[in-house]
C-alpha positions in Angstrom: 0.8 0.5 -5.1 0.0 2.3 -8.7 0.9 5.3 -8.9 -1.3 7.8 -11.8 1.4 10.2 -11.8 4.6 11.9 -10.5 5.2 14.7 -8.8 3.2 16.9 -5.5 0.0 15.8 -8.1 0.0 12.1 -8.1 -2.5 9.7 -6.0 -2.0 6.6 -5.1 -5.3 4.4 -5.8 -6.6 1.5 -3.2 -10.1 -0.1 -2.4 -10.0 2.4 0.4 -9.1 5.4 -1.1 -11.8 5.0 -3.7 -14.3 4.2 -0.6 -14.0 7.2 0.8 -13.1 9.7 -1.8 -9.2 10.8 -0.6 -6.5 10.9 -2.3 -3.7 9.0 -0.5 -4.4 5.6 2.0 -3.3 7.5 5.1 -5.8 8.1 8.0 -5.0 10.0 11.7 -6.3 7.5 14.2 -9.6 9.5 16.2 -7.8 10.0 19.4 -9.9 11.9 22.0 -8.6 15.0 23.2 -6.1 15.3 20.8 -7.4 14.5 17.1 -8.8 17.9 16.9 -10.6 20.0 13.9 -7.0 21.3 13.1 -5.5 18.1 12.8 -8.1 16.8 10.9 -8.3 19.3 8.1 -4.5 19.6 7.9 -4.8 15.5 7.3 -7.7 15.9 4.6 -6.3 19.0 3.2 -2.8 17.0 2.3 -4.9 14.3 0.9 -5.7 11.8 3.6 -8.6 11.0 5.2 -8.8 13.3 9.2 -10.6 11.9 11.6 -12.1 13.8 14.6 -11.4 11.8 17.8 -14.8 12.9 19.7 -14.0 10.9 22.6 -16.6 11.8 25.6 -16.9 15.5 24.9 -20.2 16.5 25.0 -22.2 16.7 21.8 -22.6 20.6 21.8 -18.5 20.7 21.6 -18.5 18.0 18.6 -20.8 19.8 17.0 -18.4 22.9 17.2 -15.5 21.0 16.2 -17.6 19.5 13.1 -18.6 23.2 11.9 -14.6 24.2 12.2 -13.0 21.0 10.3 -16.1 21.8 7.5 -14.8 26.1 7.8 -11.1 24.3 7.0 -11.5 22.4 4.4 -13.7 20.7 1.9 -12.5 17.7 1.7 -14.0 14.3 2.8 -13.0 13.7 7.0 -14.6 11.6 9.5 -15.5 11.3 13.1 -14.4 8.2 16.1 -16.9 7.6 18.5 -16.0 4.8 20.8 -19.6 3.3 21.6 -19.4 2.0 25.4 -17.8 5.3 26.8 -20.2 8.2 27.7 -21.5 10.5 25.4 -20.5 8.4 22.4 -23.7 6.9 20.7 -25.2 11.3 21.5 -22.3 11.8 19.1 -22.6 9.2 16.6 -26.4 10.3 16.1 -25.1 13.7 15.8 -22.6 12.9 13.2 -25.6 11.0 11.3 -27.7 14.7 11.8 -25.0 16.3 10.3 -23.8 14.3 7.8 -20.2 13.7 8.3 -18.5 11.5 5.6 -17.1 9.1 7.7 -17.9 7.7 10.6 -15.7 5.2 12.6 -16.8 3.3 15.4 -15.6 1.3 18.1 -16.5 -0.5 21.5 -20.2 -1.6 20.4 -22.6 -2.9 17.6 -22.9 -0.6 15.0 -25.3 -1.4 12.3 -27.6 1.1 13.3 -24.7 3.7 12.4 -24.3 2.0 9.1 -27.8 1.6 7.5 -28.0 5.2 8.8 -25.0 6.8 7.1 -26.0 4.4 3.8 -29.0 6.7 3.3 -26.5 9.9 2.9 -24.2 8.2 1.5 -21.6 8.2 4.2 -19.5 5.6 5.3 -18.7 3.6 8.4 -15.6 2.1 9.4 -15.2 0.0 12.2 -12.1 -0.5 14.9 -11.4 -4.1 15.5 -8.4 -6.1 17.3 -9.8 -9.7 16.8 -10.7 -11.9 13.4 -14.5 -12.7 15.0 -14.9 -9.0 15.4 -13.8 -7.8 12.3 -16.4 -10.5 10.4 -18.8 -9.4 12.5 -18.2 -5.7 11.7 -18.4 -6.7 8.2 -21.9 -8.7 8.5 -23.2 -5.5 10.5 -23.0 -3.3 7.2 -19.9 -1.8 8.0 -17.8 -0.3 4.5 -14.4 -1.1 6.0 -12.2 -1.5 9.5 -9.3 -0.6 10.9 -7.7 -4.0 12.3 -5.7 -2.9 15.7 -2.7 -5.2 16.0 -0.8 -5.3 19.7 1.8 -2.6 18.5 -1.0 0.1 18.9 -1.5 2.5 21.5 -4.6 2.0 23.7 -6.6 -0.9 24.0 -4.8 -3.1 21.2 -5.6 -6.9 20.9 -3.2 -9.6 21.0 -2.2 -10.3 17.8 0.6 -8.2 15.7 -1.1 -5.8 13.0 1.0 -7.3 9.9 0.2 -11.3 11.0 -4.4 -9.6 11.7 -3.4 -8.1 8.4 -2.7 -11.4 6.7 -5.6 -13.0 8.1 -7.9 -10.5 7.7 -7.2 -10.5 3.8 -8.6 -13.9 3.9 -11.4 -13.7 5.5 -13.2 -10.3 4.4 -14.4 -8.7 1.2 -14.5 -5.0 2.3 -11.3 -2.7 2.6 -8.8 -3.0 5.2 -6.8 -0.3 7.3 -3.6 -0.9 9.4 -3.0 0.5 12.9 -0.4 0.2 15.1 3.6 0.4 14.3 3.1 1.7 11.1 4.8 5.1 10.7 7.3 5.5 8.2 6.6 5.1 4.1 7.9 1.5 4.5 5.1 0.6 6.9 2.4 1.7 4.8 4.3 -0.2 1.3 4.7 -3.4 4.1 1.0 -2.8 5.0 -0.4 -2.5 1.7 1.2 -5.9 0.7 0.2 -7.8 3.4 -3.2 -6.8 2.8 -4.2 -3.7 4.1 -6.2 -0.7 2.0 -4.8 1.7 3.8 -2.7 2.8 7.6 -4.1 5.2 10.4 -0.9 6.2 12.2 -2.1 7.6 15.9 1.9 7.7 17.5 2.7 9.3 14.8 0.0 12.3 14.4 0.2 12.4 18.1 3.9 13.8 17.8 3.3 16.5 15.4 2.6 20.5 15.5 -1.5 20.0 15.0 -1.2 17.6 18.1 -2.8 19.0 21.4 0.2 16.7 23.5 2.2 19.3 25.7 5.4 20.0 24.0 6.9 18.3 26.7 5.4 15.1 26.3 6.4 15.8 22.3 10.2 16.1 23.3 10.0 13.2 25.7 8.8 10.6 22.7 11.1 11.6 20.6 13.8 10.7 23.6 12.0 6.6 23.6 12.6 3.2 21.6 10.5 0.9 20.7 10.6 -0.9 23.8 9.7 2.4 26.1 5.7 1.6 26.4 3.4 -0.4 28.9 0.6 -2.4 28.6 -1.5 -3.0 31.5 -5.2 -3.8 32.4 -4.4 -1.3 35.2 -4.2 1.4 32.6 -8.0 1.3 31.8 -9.6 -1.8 33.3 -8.7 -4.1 29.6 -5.0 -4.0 28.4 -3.9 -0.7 27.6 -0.8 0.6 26.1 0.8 3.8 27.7 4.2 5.4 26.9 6.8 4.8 29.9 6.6 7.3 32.1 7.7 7.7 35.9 3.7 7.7 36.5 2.5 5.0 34.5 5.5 2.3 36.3 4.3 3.4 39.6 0.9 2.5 38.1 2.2 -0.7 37.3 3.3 -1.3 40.2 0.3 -0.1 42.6 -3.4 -1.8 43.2 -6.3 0.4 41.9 -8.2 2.4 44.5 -11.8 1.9 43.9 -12.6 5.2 46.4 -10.8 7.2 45.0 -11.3 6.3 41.4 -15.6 6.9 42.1 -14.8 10.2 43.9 -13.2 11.1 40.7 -15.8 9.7 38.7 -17.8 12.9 39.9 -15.2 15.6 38.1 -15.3 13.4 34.7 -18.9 13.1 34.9 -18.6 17.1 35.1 -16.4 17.7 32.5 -18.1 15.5 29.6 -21.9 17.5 30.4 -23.1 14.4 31.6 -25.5 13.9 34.7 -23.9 11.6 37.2 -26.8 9.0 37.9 -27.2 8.8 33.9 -23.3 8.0 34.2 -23.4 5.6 37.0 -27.2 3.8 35.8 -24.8 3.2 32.8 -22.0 1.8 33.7 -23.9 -0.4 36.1 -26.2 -1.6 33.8 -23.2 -3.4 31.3 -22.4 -5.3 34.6 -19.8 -5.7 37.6 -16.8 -6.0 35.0 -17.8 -3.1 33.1 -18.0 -1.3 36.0 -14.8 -1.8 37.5 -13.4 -1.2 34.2 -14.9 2.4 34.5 -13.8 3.1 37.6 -10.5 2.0 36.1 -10.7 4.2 34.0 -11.6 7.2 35.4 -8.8 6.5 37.7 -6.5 7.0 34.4 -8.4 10.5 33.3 -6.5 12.6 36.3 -3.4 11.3 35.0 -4.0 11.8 30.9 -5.2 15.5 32.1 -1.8 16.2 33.5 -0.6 15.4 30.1 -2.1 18.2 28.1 -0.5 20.5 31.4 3.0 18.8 30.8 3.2 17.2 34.0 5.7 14.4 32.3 6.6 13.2 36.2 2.9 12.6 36.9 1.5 12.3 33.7 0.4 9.2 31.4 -0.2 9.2 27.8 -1.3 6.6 25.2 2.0 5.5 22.7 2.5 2.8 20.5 5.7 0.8 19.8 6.1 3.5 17.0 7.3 5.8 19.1 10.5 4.7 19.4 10.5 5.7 15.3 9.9 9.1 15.6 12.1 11.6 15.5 11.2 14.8 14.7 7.9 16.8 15.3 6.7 18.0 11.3 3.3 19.5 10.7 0.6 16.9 9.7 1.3 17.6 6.4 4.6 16.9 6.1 4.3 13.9 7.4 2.0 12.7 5.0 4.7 14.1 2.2 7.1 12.3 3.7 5.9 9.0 4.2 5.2 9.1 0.6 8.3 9.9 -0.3 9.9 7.5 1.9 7.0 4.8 0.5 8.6 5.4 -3.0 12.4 5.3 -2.0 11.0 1.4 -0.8 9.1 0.8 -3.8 12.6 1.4 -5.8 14.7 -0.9 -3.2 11.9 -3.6 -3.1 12.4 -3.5 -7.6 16.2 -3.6 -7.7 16.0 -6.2 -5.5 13.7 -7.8 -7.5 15.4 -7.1 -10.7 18.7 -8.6 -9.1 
């Protein structure tokens, strides 16, 4: 991990860093709904690289979002869309319109978003869980991914980041970035010698003052341990991980209602701009899985709403095992100080251990 120089000044300088034009190897994972233009330029403004979690908002309020993060900073940021869920691919074209630096994606093929970006010079970065996606990301064009190990929040894989890490290292030439239980200064130094580029810490950013979580979802992760989440393929039709909460057991413990998930359908279809035959020709057409994964998860969206209300009774909430690290709720910045600060303090241990 070299270091050019002490002091508030200094960069550190990986494969990943120098990919994407930031200063430090730390990334906010694009989490819809909450990843918003404010986190994002307080992330790029401190040195690391925001992303903008677009999620299934409709393209007019990306576009919004994009013109805010670029009226907050000037420094490079990118933008998650998650290809399979609605609106998605509408926003990745957008992002290609308009030029945005980075451009992660998720859920789908996308080599079309990579020979695109190429042309303006922007780069792509795709999420992964799996060693055959992540080669295939890499044959697809992409410049980098983010390998998702079973400590993340969401829809993790099966494997734990720093073992994907390891592997990952051996079988890839382009830059790697660490998600899931890395948030502390002695996850990104374990990270970075296990193989990784860089970290993209969701948990963590999730539980700061730039996140949109209700402050009492905020004070209630900071009362967990690492045990207190869920993961479930009732939380969003493929496994999911969710913080523990009073809703998501009873989830756990309940059967899906397919009648009541498609009457819901209607309201989401609402609230993301999109028509509901478009939605429903959609989801049909990816198959009888893919459509009872959507009802799944539409099923979840009344109960992540109830989140941003503070509804901590009858509200769920995406959390990785991280949680249980977190104590305190700093602005974005200061979380980025302090994890390399506490990444130094490591690097000093790790040599007079060393040095004997």
């Amino acid at each position: 991990m070299p270091v050019t120089s002490r002091g508030p000044d200094f960069s550190l300088n990986t494969d990943f860093t120098r990919l994407v034009g930031v200063r430090f190897p730390i990334m906010n994972a694009g989490m819809g709904w909450v990843s918003l233009p404010k986190m994002v330029a307080a992330v790029s403004n401190a040195g690391g690289l925001g992303m903008l979690g677009a999620g299934v908002q409709p393209p007019s309020v990306v576009a919004e979002q994009i013109r805010e993060i670029r009226a907050l900073t000037d420094k490079p940021f990118g933008i998650n869309c998650p290809l399979a869920l609605p609106n998605a691919v509408e926003n990745a074209r957008l992002a290609l319109l308009e030029e945005v630096p980075v451009i992660n994606y998720s859920m789908g093929r996308g080599d079309w978003i990579a020979e695109a970006a190429a042309r303006y010079g922007g780069k792509t970065i795709a999420s992964v869980n799996s060693v055959k996606l992540a080669q295939s990301a890499e044959q697809r064009g992409a410049d980098a991914v983010i390998a998702t190990g079973f400590e993340a929040a969401g829809h993790a894989g099966e494997i734990g980041t720093f073992v994907l890490l390891q592997r990952l290292r051996e079988v890839l030439t382009i830059p790697i970035v660490a998600a899931g239980g890395v948030a502390s200064g002695a996850g990104l130094v374990g990270a970075l010698a296990l193989g990784a580029s860089a970290v993209s810490l969701g948990t963590r950013f999730a539980v700061s003052a730039e996140s949109t979580w209700h402050d009492n979802f905020k004070q209630t992760a900071l009362g967990k341990d690492v045990h207190d989440t869920l993961v479930s393929e009732k939380f969003g039709g493929s496994p999911n991980r969710l913080m523990r909460t009073p809703q998501a057991e009873k989830i756990l413990a309940s059967q899906l209602n397919p009648i009541s998930a498609f009457l819901y359908s209607f309201k989401i279809a609402r609230q993301m701009d999109v028509s509901y035959l478009k939605l429903a020709a959609d989801t049909l057409r990816q198959g009888p899985k893919r459509a009872f994964d959507m009802l799944s998860m539409a099923s979840m969206q009344r109960y992540n709403r109830l989140s941003f209300e503070g509804d901590v009774t009858k509200g769920t909430i995406h959390a990785g095992q991280s949680v249980g690290l977190l104590h305190d709720v700093p602005d974005s910045a200061d979380i980025i100080r302090r994890i390399l600060s506490e990444a130094e303090e490591t690097m000093a241990r790790l040599n007079r251990t060393f040095a004997g």
